[in-house]
C-alpha positions in Angstrom: 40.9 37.6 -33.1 38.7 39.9 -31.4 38.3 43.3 -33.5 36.4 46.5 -33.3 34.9 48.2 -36.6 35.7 51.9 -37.0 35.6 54.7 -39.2 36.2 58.4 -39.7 33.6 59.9 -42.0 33.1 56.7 -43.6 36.6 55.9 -43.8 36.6 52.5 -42.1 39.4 50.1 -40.7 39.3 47.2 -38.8 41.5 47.8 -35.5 43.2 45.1 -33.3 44.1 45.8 -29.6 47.6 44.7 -29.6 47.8 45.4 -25.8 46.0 42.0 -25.7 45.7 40.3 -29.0 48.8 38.9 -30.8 48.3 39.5 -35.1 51.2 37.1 -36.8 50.7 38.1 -40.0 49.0 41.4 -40.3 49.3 41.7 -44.3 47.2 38.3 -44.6 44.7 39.6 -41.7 45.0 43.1 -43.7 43.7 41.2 -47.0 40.9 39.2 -45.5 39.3 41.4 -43.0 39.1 44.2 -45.9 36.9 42.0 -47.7 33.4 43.0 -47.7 31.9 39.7 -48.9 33.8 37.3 -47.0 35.6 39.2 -44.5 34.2 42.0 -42.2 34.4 44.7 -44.5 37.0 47.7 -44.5 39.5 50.0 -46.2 42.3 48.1 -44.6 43.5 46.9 -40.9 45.0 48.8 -37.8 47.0 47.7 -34.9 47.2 49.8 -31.7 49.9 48.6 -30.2 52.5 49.9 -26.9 55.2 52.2 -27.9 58.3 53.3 -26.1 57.8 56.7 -26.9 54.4 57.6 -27.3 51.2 56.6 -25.7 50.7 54.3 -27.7 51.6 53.0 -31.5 49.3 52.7 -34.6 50.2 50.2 -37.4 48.6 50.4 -40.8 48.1 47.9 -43.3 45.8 48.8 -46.6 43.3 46.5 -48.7 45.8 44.8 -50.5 48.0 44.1 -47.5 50.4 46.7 -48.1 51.7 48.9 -44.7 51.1 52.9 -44.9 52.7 55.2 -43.3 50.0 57.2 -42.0 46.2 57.7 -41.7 44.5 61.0 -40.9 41.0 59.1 -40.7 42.6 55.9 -39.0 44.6 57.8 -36.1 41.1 59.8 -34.9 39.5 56.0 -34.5 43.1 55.4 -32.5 42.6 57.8 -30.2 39.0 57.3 -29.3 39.9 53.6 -29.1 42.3 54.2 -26.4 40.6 57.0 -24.2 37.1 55.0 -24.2 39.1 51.9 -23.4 40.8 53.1 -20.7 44.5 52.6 -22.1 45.2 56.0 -22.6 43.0 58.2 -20.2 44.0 62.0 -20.8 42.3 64.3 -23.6 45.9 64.9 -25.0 48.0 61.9 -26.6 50.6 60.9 -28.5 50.4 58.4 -31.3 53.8 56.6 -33.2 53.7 55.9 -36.5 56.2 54.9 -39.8 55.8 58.6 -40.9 56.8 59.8 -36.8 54.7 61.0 -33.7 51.4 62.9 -33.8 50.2 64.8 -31.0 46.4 64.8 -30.8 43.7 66.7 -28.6 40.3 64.8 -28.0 36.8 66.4 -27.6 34.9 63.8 -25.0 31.3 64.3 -24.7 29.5 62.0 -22.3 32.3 60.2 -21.3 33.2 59.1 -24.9 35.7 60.7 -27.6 33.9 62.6 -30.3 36.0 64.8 -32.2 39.9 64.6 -32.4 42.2 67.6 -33.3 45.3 66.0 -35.3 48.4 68.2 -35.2 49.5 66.7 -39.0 53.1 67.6 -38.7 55.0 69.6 -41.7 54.0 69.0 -45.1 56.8 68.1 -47.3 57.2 69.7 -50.3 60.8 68.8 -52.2 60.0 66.5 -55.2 62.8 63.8 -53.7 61.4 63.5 -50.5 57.5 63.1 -51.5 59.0 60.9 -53.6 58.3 62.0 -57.0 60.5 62.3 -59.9 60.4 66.0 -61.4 63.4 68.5 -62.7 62.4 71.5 -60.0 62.8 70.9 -56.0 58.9 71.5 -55.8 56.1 70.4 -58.1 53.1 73.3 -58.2 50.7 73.4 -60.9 52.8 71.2 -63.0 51.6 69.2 -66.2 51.5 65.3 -65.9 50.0 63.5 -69.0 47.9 60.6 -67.9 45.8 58.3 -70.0 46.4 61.1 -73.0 44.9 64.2 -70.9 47.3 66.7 -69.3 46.5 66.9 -65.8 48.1 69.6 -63.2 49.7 68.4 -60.2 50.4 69.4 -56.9 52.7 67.0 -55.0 52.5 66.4 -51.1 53.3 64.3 -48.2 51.4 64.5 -45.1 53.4 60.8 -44.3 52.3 59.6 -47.7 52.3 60.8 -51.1 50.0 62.8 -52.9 49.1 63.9 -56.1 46.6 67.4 -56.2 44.8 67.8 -59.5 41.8 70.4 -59.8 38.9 70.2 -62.1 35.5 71.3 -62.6 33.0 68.5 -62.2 34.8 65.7 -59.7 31.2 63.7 -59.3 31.3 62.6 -62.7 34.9 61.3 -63.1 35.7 58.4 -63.9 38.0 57.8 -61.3 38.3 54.1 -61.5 39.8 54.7 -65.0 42.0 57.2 -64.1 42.9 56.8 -60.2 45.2 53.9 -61.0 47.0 55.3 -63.9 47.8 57.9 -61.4 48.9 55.6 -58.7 51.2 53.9 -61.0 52.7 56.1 -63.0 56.7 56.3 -63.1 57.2 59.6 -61.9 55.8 58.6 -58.8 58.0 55.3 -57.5 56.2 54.7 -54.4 53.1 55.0 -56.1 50.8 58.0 -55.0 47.5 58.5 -53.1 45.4 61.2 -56.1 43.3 64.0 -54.9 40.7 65.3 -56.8 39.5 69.0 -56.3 36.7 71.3 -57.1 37.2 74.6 -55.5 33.8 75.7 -54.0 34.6 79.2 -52.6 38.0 80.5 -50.8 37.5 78.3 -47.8 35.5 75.1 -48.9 36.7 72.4 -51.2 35.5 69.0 -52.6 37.5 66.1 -52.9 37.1 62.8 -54.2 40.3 60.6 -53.6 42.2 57.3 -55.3 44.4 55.6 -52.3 47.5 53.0 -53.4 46.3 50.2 -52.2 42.6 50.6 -51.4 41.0 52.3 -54.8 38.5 55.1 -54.0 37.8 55.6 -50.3 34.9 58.1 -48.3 37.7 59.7 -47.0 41.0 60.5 -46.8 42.5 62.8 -43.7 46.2 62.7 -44.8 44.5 63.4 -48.3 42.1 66.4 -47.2 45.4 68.1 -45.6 47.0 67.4 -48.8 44.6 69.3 -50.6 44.5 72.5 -48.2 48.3 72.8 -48.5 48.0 73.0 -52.1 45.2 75.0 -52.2 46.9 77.5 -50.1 50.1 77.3 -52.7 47.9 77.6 -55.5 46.8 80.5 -54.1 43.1 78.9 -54.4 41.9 79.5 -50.5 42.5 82.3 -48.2 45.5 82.0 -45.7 45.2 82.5 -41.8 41.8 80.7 -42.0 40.5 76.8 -41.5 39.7 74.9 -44.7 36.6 73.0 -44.6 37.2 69.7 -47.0 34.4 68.1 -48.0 34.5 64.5 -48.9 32.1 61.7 -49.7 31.9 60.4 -46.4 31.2 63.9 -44.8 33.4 67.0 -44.1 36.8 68.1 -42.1 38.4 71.1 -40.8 42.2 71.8 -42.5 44.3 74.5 -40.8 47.7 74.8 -42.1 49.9 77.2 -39.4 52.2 78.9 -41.9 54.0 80.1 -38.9 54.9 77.0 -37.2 54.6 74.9 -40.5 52.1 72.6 -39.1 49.4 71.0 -40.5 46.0 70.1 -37.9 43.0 68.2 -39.0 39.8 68.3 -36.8 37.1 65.4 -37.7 34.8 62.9 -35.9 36.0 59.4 -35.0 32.9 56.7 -34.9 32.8 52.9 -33.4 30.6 50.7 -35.2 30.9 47.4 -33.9 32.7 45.0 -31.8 33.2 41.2 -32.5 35.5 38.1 -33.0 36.2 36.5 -36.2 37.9 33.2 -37.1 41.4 33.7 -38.6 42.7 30.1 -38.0 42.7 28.8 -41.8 45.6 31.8 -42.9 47.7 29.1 -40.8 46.8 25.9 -43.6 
């Protein structure tokens, strides 16, 4: 299978051109590629494939061979794929995914893509749809008791859930202990992708963040948006403005358009490598 290694701000998949290469069993690929000791190395595995209706379709499998709807980080590396392969050669695309189509404007410098403007979609906000289970129709700033501390949550979907929590000190949390008790907790069936904030002024915040599926990642864009729409809720950053999110694996640019209700994410999208690796055992 021939691949390319990608990443956005350290976020990194391994994507498959599925114009040309054939993946049978992308959960088994998903789960061996990821590995960083006997695989290539990566959060998780992404086919771009042809679509009917967009440009061109992005399918997303995590570490532990589980399919997401959506990647902020993964759909920048997408895009750049396409334009500096020739597949898709105009500076505004459209991308499918599970969680619907994103319409995304690409910077090219030097005949390569180097930024990538993501218009997010709406955020959903009702508890049902998110899905998490709660007695109001939206969950701001309410308590959730986890591992016998009483955290406040946010809840958002950007195409997958998401759990915002704010603290003071997020580079010395534990969040291998807690990340997964937040995943799995019951009030969240579908389990949950857990932001966690430090509020640095009224338009930058940190963020480290717990994925379903992969653990702690550099960097999460559906996450990042996340965390500006609850921000703004919370009433923790100024409106009207961009937010920039800093995470581990460097920084993005949140703008959520009260008016039109859309979320856009601006960020860098970075090859790494190209290669061919042997997948002809998943077959015995």
């Amino acid at each position: 299978m021939k691949f390319t290694k990608m990443h956005g701000i350290g976020n990194d998949y391994v994507y498959v051109n599925c114009f040309e290469e054939n993946v049978a069993d992308p959960s088994a690929v998903a789960k061996f590629v990821s590995d960083r000791h006997f695989g290539i190395g990566s959060d998780g595995l992404i086919l771009i494939k042809p679509s009917d209706i967009a440009d061109c379709e992005m399918d997303m499998y995590n570490m532990d061979g589980s399919q997401g709807a959506m990647c902020g980080n993964g759909i920048r590396c997408v895009a750049k794929y396409v334009y500096d392969h020739g597949i898709v050669k105009k500076k505004n695309i459209s991308v499918a995914t599970r969680s619907g189509i994103k319409y995304l404007e690409l910077t090219v410098t030097e005949g390569k893509v180097s930024k990538v403007k993501v218009n997010m979609g709406t955020p959903i906000l009702t508890a049902a749809q998110i899905p998490v289970v709660a007695d109001t129709e939206q969950v701001i700033d309410a308590p959730l008791e986890i591992g016998g501390a009483v955290y406040h949550v946010t809840a958002v979907s950007m195409g997958n859930p998401h759990a915002v929590v704010y603290m003071d000190d997020v580079e010395n949390l534990d969040i291998a202990s807690v990340g997964p008790q937040f995943e799995n907790n019951i009030v969240f069936p579908d389990r949950v992708n857990t932001e966690f904030v430090k509020v640095i002024d009224r338009h930058t915040l940190q963020m480290r963040v717990w994925e379903r599926g992969s653990g702690e990642t550099l960097a999460c864009g559906t996450g990042a948006c996340a965390v500006a729409v609850a921000s703004t809720l919370n009433g923790l950053v100024d409106e009207a403005v961009p937010v920039t999110v800093k995470l581990l694996g460097g920084d993005l640019e949140i703008f959520w358009d009260r008016q039109e209700n859309l979320v856009y994410m601006t960020g860098p999208a970075t090859t790494v490598f190209e290669g061919e690796i042997d997948l002809s055992f998943l077959g015995n």
